[in-house]
Residue, then its C-alpha position, 0 to 999 in steps of 0.5 A: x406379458x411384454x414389458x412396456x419401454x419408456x419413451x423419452x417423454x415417459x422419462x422426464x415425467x418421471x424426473x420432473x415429478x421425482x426432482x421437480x422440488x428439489x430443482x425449484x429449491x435450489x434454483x431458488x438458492x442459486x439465483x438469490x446468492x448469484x450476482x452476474x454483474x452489478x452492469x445493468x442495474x436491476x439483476x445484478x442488485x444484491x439481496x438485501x437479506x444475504x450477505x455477500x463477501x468481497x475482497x477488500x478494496x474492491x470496492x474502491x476500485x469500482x468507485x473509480x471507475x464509476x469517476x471515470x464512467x461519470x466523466x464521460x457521460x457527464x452524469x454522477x457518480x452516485x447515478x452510475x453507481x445506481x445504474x450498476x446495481x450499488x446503491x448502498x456504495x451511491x449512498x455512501x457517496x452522498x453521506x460522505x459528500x455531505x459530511x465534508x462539506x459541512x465539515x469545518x475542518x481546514x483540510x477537508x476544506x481545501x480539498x472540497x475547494x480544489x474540486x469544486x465543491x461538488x461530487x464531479x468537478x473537473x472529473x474529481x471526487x472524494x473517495x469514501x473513507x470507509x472504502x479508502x480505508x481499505x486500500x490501507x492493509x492492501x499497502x501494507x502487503x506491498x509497501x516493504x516499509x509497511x511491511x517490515x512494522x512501520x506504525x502507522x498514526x494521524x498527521x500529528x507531532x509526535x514526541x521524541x526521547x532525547x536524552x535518558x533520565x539517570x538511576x544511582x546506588x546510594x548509601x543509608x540516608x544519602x540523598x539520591x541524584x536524579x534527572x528526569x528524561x527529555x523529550x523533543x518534538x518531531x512534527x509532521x505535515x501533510x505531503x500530497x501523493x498523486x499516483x497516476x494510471x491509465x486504463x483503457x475505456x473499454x475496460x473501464x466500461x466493462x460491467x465485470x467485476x474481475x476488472x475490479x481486481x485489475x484497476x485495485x491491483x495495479x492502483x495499489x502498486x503504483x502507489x506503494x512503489x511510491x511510497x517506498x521510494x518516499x520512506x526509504x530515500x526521499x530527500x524531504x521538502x515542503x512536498x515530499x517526505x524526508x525518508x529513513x537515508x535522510x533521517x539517519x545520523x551519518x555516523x551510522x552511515x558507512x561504506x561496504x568494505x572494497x574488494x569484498x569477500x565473505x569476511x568482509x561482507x560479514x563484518x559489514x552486515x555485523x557493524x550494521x546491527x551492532x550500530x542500531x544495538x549500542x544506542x540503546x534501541x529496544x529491538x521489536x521489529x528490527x529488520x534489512x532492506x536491499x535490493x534484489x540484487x543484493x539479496x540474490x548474491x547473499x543467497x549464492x555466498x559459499x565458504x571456503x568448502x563450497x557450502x551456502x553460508x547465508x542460504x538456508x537463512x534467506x529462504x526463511x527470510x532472514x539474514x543474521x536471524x532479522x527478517x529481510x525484505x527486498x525492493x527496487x526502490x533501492x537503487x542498484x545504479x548509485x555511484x560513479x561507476x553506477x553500480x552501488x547500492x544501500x543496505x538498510x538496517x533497523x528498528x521499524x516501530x521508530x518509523x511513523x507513517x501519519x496519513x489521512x485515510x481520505x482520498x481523491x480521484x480524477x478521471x481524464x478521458x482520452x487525457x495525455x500522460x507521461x510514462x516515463x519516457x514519453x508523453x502519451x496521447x490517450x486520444x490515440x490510445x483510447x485510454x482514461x487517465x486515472x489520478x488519484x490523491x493520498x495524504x501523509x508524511x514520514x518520519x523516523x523519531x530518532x536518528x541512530x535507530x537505522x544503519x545505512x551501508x552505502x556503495x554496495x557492490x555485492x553482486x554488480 
């Protein structure tokens, strides 16, 4: 008897019968962990009953551009951020808008006074502190004051040890002289950072959330750009914090020794421990800063026989067995000859960063902005103007905790 081929209808009654379970079920897993877009609101709502994970700052990111989106409709925050499918971000929206500004606090007041009183004035907004608050160790990453174990606090005044007490051996019966440890105090008060970006509209209308990534990331670096330039060299004002250049004593101050050679720079970097060492600072995150430039000629340094001196060190990242980290906030064209640099050496826990985890936000569609070099037309450009506020200030509790090597050359 002939046997009986299957037809191709035979073959998917087979399989829909064998796998027809199998298929629902996982079809069912899929679509309820599966979250296109949060752009039209009803399919991209998550499932209340799943977590879902989410890189941290994220958040934030799409906070500012529901800001943006909310400006350029006219509409609100918390109603583009239903129209998105993030309801519970909306609610955090309107709890936080709600606690401030029944808040008595003076500085919340302010800042509610400056945006209106509302949730949208003049394109401005409080950002949720709970979703700021990410934004935090995303700066630790980037900021290399951060980064190197600056301790972080409230806006506060913070005490200082100025002067020691005193210990002493003592004979039978003798009376014991003592004198008790001083302190002074180092207050701080809240410095305004605005960091500016410009984002183009369609981006900032896209329902994706990798441009989420985009605007966090680059918001991100802007500002912990700004803040290194700030906590390393800022001069100090009513406005802008005073940074560790300015902070320390200018005895522990001095120049790189001319015509270098390995010997000299070596001394030069063993003077630079040896000054934070002799005044007594307890050594916990003790560590450099430099510019690339520097760094990069450390790397290539040869002793008289033609071997790297500091090479194997640098690609652990060490120098001298103290972690080094790299920015260009130092500058490399300081000086007459606009070719100096600084070498930064020191205790970091002496570094107090205070701040608010509160922040603002302003969107300007089509806005114009200065990049730099120019003024830019966002009309022209179809971009949204992003500002967006943070509060705190700096502060180094002592001034021989750091060594400053100035008029570097290394490299140049």
């Amino acid at each position: 008897m002939a046997e009986k081929l299957l037809t191709k209808e035979d073959i998917q009654a087979i399989v829909k019968e064998a796998l027809g379970t199998e298929v629902s079920e996982l079809r069912a897993e899929i679509e309820k962990g599966y979250r296109p877009s949060y752009g039209d609101g009803v399919h991209g709502t998550p499932d209340p009953g799943r977590v879902v994970q989410e890189e941290p700052g994220l958040r934030f990111a799409r906070y500012i551009r529901a800001v943006a989106v909310a400006e350029m409709n006219r509409s609100s925050v918390e109603t583009v951020l239903r129209n998105w499918g993030e309801g519970e971000l909306a609610d955090l929206v309107v709890a936080e808008r709600d606690a401030f500004q029944a808040s008595p606090d003076p500085r919340i007041t302010r800042r509610l006074k400056a945006l209106g009183l509302d949730t949208l004035a003049n394109g401005g907004a409080l950002v949720p502190e709970v979703v700021s608050a990410e934004i935090i160790p995303l700066l630790r990453a980037r900021t290399l004051v951060r980064k190197m174990g600056a301790v972080t606090g409230p806006i506060e005044t913070y005490p200082k040890q100025t002067a020691a007490g005193t210990a002493n051996y003592v004979g039978e019966n003798a009376n014991a002289a003592s004198s008790a440890q001083t302190f002074g105090q180092q207050p701080m008060s809240e410095k305004h950072l605005v960091a500016i970006t410009a984002l183009s509209n369609s981006l900032i209308r896209r329902a994706d959330p990798r441009v989420d990534t985009i605007v966090r990331d680059d918001l991100v670096a802007t500002v912990a750009l700004a803040e290194d330039s700030n906590f390393i060299r800022g001069t100090g004002s009513a406005y802008a914090p005073k940074g560790i250049l300015n902070w320390t004593a200018s005895g522990n101050k001095f120049n790189m020794t001319a015509t270098p050679t390995l010997t000299t720079i070596m001394a030069d970097l063993v003077k630079a421990i040896r000054l934070v060492d002799e005044s007594n600072v307890p050594f916990q995150k003790p560590g450099w800063m430099v510019n690339p430039r520097t760094h990069w000629h450390l790397f290539g340094v040869l002793d008289s026989n033609g071997h790297p001196v500091f090479q194997a060190e640098l690609k652990l990242g060490t120098l001298l067995g103290y972690p080094i980290g790299t920015t260009t906030q130092i500058p490399k064209n300081l000086g007459g000859g606009t070719d100096e640099s600084e070498v930064y050496f020191g205790e970091f826990t002496d570094c107090v960063i205070g701040e608010d985890t509160g922040m603002e936000v302003a969107a300007f569609p089509n806005g114009a902005y200065y990049d730099g070099t120019n003024v830019i037309s966002g009309i022209s450009q179809d971009q949204t103007v992003i500002r967006v506020s943070a509060h705190h200030d700096f502060l180094q509790r002592h001034t021989d905790t750091f060594t400053v090597v100035q008029a570097v050359t290394w490299g140049a």
